[in-house]
N, C-alpha and C positions, 0 to 999 in steps of 0.2 A: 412624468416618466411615460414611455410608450414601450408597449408591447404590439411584438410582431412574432409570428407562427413560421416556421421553416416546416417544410413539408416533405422537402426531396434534402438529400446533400449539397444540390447545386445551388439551392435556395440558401442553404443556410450561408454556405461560403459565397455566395453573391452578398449579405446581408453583411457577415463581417466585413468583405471590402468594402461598401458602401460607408458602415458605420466606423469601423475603427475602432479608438478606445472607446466611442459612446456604447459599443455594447457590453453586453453582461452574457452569456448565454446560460439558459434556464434549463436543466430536465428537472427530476423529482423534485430540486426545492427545497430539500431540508438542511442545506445551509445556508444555499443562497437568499431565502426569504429571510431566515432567521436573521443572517445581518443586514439585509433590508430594513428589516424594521426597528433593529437597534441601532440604526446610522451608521452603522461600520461600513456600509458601501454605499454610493448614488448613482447607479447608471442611468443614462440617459434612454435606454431602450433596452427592453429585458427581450431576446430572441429565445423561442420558445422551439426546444429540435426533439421533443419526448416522439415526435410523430416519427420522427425520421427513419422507415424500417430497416435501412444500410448502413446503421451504428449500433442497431440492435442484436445483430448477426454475434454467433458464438462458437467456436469448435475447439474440439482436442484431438490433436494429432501427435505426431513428430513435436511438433511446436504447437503452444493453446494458441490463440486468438482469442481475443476477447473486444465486442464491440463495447465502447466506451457507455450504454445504455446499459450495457449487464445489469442487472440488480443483486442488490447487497441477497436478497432471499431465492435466487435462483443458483449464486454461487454455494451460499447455507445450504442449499437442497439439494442440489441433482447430486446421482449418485457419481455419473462423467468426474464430476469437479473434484467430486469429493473423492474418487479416489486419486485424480493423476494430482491434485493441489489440495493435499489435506490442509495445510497452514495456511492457505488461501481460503477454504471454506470456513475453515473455525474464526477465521476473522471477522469471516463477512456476518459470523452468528451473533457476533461480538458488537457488532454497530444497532445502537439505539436497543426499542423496542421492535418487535415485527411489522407495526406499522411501517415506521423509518425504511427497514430491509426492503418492503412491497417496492419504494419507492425509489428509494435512494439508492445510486448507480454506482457502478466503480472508477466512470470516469469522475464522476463529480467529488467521490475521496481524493482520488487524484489530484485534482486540478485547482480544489480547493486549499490545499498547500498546507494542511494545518499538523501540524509539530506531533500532534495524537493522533494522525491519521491510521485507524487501527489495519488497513489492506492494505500499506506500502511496505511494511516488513516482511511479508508473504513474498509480494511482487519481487521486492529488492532480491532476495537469494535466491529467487528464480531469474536471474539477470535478466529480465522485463526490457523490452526494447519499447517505446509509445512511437506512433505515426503522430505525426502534425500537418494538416494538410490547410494550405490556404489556394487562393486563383493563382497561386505565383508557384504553386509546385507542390512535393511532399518532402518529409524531411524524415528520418527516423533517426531518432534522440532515447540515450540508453538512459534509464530510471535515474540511475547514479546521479545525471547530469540534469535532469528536468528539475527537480528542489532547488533552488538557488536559495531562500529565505522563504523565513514563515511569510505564509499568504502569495509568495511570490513565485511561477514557475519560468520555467524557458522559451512558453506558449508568448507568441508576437499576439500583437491586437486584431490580425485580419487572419491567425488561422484557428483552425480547433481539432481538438484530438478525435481522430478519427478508428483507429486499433491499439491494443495493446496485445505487445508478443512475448511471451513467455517459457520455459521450458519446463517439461512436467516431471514430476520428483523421476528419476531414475531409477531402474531394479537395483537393487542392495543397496538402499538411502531408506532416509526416513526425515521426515521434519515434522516441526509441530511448531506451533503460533500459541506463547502464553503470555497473559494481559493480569496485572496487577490493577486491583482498582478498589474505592470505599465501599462497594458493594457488589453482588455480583452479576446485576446487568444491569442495561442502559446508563452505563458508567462511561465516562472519556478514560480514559488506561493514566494512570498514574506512571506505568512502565509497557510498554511492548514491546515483545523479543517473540521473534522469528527464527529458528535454526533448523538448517536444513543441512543434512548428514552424511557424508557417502563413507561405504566400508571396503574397506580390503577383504582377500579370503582369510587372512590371519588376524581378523577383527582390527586393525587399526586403522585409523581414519584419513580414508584417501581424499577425500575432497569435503568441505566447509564453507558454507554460506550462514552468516551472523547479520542480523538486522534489529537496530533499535529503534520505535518511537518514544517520545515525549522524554527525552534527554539531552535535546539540542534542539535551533531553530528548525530544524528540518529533520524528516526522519532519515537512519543512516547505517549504510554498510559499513562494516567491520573490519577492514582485511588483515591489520594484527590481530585482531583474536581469535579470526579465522587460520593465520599460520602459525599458532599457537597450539592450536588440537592436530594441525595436519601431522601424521604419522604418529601419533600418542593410541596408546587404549581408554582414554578419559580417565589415567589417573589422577590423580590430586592435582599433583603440580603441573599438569597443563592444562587443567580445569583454573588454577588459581591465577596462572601464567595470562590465560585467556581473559580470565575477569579481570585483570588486573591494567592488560589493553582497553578493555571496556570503559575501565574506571579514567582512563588516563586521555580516551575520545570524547568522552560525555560532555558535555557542560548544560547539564538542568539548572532548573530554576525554581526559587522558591514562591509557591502558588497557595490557593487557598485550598487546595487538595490535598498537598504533602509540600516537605520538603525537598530543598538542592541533596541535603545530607541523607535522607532519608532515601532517597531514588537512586544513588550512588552504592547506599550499604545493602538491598536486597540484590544486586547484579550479579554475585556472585553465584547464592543461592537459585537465582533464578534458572541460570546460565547452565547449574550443574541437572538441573531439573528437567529442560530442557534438552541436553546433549543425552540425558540418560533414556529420555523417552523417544527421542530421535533412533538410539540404539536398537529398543525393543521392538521400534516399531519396522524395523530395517530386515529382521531377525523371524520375522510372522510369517 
């Protein structure tokens, strides 16, 4: 295997066209190696873009940006993030140890495709737009449609993601990012749910964004369980209405963490937990 250093943008994207499917591209590493060394992948050249300071780049505005180099402990910390993407930042608290967070980017959750990616349920109900840029052009691809299957995205061999666009929670919303797991850090999510909440002035719920991992091959937006709560005050029955869309999208799988059945029966609970703290937190 060869490794190769991209230094600029232009580098890097010269480096995909050259290589194609032989490359891999590297930032932080902690998953990329990790299936390196378990044979889960063999690239022929590992492209290294951590240097790259034009993916590094970050703001919040109107709309966030976020360069694909974010790291997992810069989204957990700043106070920017945390307050325009509160479910985005408790995610990001949420991945590994602190080591991992120093390192480990949001492109590389992203792009690494994996079914418990605990930052695409945040992303998803902020209807997350990614850039894909190769020497052939740009492309911008909505979140929804980048997951194709586990491990597999929408990203061609010669481009790479270059921004991620987002929308910052709204005045009178509220969201919150909660993660079910054996223990309570540096755990993979047994379940993650993202809900993000908007209200009317007569408390009922004008707009709903619903995002789950690790209950299908890919993580995944909602939209009956989201028009399930639309115009309800989260009573019962559109609480139960909503889970019951949940239960009826899912299809987990039985792992050595939990069960298919088991991942199915907490959604409910989780669901109402969430939509309630969404509430309060709308309400501050």
């Amino acid at each position: 295997m060869r490794f190769r250093r991209a230094r600029t943008l232009d580098e890097a994207l010269d480096l995909l066209a050259e290589l194609g499917d032989e490359a891999q591209i590297l930032a932080g590493g902690t998953d990329v190696m990790i299936q390196y060394l378990d044979g889960q992948i063999a690239p022929g050249t590992l492209v290294h873009i951590e240097g790259v300071e034009e993916l590094a780049m970050a703001s919040v505005n109107h709309r966030t940006t976020l360069g694909p180099l974010t790291t997992h402990r810069t989204l957990a910390t700043d106070d920017a993030f945390a307050t325009a993407h509160p479910a985005l930042a408790a995610s990001a608290g949420t991945v590994g140890g602190w080591q991992t967070q120093a390192v480990g980017t949001i492109g590389g959750n992203i792009c690494n495709a994996s079914p418990a990616a605990d930052t695409a349920p945040p992303l998803l109900v902020a209807d997350t737009e990614v850039t894909l840029t190769s020497r052939r052009g740009e492309r911008r691809v909505p979140l929804t449609d980048f997951f194709l299957e586990r491990r597999r995205t929408a990203l061609e061999p010669d481009e790479l993601l270059t921004a991620i666009d987002l929308d910052p929670l709204p005045t009178g919303a509220g969201e919150v990012y909660l993660k079910i797991g054996r223990r309570g850090a540096m755990e993979v999510a047994l379940v993650g749910l993202a809900v993000r909440l908007g209200f009317a002035g007569d408390g009922t719920v004008a707009s709903a964004g619903i995002a789950l991992c690790s209950i299908a091959p890919t993580p995944r937006r909602m939209p009956d369980a989201e028009a399930a709560l639309i115009g309800s005050r989260l009573e019962s029955g559109a609480l139960d209405a909503a889970a019951e869309a949940l239960r009826a999208a899912a299809s987990p799988i039985d792992d050595a963490r939990a069960s298919a059945a088991y991942r199915i029966r907490i959604l409910r609970g989780l669901l109402e937990r969430a939509a309630l703290q969404c509430r309060e937190a709308a309400t501050r």
